[in-house]
C-alpha positions as CSV (number, residue, x, y, z in Angstrom):
1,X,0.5,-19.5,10.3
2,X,0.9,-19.9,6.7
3,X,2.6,-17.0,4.7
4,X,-0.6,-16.2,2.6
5,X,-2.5,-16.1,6.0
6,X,0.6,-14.2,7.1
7,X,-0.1,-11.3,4.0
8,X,-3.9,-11.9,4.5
9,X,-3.5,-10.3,7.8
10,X,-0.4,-7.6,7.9
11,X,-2.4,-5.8,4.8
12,X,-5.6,-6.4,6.4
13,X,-3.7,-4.0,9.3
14,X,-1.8,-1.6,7.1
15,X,-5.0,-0.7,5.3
16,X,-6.7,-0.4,8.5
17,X,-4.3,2.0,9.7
18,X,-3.9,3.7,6.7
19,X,-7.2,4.2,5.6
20,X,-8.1,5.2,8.9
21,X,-5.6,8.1,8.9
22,X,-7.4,9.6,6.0
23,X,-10.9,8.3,7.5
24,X,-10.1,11.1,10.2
25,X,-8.3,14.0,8.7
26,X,-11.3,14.2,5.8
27,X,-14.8,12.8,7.3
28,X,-17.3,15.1,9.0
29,X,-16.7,16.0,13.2
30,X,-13.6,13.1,13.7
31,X,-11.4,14.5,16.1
32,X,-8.8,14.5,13.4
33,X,-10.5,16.3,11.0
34,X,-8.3,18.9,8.5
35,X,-5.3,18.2,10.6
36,X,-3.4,17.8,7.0
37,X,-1.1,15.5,4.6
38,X,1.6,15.4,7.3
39,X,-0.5,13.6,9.3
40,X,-1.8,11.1,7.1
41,X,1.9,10.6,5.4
42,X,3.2,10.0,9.0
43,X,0.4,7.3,9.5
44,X,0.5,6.0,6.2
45,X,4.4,5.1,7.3
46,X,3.5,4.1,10.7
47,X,1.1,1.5,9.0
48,X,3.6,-0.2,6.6
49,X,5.7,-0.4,10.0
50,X,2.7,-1.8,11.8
51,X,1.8,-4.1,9.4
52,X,4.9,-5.6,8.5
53,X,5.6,-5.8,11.9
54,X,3.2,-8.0,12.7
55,X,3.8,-10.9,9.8
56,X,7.4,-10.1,8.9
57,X,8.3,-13.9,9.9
58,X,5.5,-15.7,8.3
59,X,5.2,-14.3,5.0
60,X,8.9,-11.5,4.5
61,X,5.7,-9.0,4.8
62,X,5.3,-8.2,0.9
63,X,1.8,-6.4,2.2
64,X,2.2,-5.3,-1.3
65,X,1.5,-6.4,-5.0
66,X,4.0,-4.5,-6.4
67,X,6.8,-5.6,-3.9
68,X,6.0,-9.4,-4.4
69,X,6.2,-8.8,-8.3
70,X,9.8,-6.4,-8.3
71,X,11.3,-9.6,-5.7
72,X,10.3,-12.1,-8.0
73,X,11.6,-10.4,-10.9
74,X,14.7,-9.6,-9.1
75,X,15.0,-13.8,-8.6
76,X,14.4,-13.3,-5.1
77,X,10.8,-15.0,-4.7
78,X,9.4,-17.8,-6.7
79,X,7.0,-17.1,-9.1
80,X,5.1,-20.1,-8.0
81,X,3.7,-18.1,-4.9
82,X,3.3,-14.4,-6.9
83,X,-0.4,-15.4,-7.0
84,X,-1.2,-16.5,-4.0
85,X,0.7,-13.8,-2.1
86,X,-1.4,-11.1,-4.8
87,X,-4.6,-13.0,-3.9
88,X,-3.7,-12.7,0.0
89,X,-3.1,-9.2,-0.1
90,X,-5.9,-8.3,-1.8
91,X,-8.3,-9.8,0.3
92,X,-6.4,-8.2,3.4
93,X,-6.9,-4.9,1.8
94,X,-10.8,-5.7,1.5
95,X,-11.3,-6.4,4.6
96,X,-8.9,-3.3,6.4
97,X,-11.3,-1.4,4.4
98,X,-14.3,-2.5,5.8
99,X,-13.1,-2.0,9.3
100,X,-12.2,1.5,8.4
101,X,-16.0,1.6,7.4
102,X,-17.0,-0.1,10.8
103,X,-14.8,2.3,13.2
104,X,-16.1,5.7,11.8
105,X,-19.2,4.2,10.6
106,X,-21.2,7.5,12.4
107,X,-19.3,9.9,10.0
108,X,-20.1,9.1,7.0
109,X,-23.5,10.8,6.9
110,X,-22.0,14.0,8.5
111,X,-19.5,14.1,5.4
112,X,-21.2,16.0,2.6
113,X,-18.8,15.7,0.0
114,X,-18.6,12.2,-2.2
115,X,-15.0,12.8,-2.8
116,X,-13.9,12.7,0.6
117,X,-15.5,9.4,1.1
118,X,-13.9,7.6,-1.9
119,X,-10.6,9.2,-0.6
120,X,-10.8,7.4,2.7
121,X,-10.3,3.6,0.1
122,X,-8.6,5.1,-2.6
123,X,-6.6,7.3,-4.3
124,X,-6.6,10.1,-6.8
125,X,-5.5,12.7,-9.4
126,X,-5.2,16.2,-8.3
127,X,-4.6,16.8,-11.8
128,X,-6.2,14.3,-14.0
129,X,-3.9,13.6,-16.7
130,X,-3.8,9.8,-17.5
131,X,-0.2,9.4,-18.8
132,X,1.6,12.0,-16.2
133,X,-0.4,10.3,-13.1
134,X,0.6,7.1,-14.3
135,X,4.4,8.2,-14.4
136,X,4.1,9.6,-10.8
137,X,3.2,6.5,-10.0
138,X,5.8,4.5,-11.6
139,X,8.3,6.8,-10.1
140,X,6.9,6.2,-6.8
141,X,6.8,2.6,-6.9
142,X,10.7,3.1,-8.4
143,X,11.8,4.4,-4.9
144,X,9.8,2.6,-3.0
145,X,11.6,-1.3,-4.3
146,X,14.7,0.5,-5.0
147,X,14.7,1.1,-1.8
148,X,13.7,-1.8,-0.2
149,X,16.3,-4.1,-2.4
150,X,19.0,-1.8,-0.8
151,X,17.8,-2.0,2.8
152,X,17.1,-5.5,2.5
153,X,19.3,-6.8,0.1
154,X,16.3,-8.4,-2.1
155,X,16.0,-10.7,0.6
156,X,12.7,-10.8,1.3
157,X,10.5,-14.6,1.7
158,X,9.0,-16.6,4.0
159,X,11.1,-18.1,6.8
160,X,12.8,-20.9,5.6
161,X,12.9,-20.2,2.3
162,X,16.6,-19.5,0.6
163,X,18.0,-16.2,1.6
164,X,15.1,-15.2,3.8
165,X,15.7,-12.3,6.0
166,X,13.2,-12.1,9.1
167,X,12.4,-7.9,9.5
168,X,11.6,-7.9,13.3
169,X,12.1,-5.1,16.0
170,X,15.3,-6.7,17.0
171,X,16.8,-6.1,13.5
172,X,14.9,-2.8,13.3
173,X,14.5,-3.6,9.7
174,X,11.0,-2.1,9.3
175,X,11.6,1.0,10.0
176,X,14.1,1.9,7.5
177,X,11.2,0.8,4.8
178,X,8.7,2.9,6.8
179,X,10.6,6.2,6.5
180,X,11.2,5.5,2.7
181,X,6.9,5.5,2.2
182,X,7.0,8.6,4.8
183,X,9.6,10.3,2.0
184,X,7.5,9.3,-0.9
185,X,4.2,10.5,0.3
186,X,5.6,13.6,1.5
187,X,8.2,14.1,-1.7
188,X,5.9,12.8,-4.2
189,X,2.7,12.2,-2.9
190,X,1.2,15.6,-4.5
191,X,0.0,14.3,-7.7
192,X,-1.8,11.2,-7.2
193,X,-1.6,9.9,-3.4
194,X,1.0,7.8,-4.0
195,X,-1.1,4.5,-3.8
196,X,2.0,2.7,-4.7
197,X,0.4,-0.4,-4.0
198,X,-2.3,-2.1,-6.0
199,X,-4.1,-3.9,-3.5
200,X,-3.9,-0.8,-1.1
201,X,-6.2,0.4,-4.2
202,X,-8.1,-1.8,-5.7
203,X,-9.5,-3.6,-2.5
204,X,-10.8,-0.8,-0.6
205,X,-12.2,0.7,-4.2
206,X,-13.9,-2.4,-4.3
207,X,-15.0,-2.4,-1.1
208,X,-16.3,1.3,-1.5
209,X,-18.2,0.0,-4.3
210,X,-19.8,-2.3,-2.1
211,X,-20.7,-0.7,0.8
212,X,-23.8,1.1,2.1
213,X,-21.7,4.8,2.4
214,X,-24.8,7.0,2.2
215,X,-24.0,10.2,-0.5
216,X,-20.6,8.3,-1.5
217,X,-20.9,8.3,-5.3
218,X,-19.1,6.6,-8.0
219,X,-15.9,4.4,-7.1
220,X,-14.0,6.7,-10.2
221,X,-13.5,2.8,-12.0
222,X,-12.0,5.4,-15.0
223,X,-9.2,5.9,-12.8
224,X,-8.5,2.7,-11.0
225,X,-6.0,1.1,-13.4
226,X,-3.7,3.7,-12.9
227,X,-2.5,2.9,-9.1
228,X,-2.4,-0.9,-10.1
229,X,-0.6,-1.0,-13.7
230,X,1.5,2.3,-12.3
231,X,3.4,0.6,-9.0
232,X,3.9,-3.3,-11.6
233,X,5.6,-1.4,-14.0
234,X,7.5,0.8,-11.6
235,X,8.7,-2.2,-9.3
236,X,9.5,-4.4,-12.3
237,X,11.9,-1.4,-13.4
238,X,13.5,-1.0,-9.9
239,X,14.1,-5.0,-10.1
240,X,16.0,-4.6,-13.4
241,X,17.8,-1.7,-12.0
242,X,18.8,-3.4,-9.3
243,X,20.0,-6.8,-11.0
244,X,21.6,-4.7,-13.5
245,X,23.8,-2.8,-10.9
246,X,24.7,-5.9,-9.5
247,X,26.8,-6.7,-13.1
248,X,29.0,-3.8,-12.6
């Protein structure tokens, strides 16, 4: 399997997963329904440990934009591959949204309410304040590559690529990344629903767009820059960080 193919598919799963949470805590008689934000930051942090899981040594299991961007700034990943992994993940995202769509295809005419179908793909402001959910957003990001460079060391690339480090079971290296999205959606998931991941946005707002969702509304394009700019400018600044520690 090639590492794109290898991003392709462990997004494809973590948006699966993690749209589905939120597919059944906020769609009409789901078996999950109003069960809460514990449940769908627990699942949210299951997913990235799911999805890595599955492609961790194919692709080093970037599953995110914003990952692939802070290791390549860091020096860590060539910049040669940035858009192919970006164009992988992306189209993973797509299409875990459109299974979401598939499994609780029957729910979507009991859900009255737009806004809980454009939650199930994307995120948004419980307070809509441009600049502030931006910074939330960077923050978020922050942690999130700050603390994967410590867990990991930076080393994250396909195998056989210098300094690749395989996360596997055996190594129990997801997990440790896992519990750092479960503290960020529970810490600091309030304000904007910590997308912290442009293609975990963007795709399934696309797809949203796309899709026949009876009563589903606008996709809220207004807002959709926010979660992808936000989590760039936040992992870029983690990746300096981090380099810059390493000079002391």
């Amino acid at each position: 399997m090639s590492p794109y193919l290898g991003e392709v598919i462990g997004t494809m799963i973590l948006l699966l997963l993690g749209d589905g949470v939120v597919a059944n805590v906020v769609l009409g008689r789901t078996k999950g329904n109003s069960s809460g934000w514990i449940v769908i930051t627990t699942a949210w942090a299951m997913a990235v440990f799911v999805g890595a899981m599955s492609v961790a040594r194919v692709s080093g299991a970037h599953l995110n934009p914003a990952v692939t961007i802070g290791l390549a700034t860091a020096g860590n990943f060539p910049w040669a591959d940035v858009p192919g992994y970006i164009v992988a993940q992306m189209i993973g995202a797509f299409i875990g949204a459109i299974l979401v769509w598939l499994a609780y295809f029957q729910h979507w005419g009991e859900t009255p309410d737009p806004g809980a179908k454009l939650a199930v793909f994307s995120t948004g402001p419980a307070i809509r304040s441009p600049i502030w959910n931006l910074i939330t957003e960077i923050i978020g990001t922050f942690v999130l590559l700050y603390g994967i460079f410590t867990i990991k060391g930076a080393n994250m690339g396909p195998t056989g690529t210098p300094n690749a480090v395989p996360i596997d079971l055996g190594a129990l290296g997801i997990i440790p990344v896992a519990f750092v999205v479960w503290a960020i959606g529970m810490s600091l998931g309030g304000p904007t629903g910590y997308a912290i991941n442009p293609a975990r946005d963007l795709g399934p707002r696309i797809a949203h767009a796309i899709l026949p969702i009876p009563g589903k509304g606008g996709s809220d394009w207004g807002y959709s820059w926010i979660p992808v700019v936000g989590p760039v400018i936040g992992a870029v600044i983690a990746a300096l960080f981090w380099v810059g520690l390493g000079r002391f």
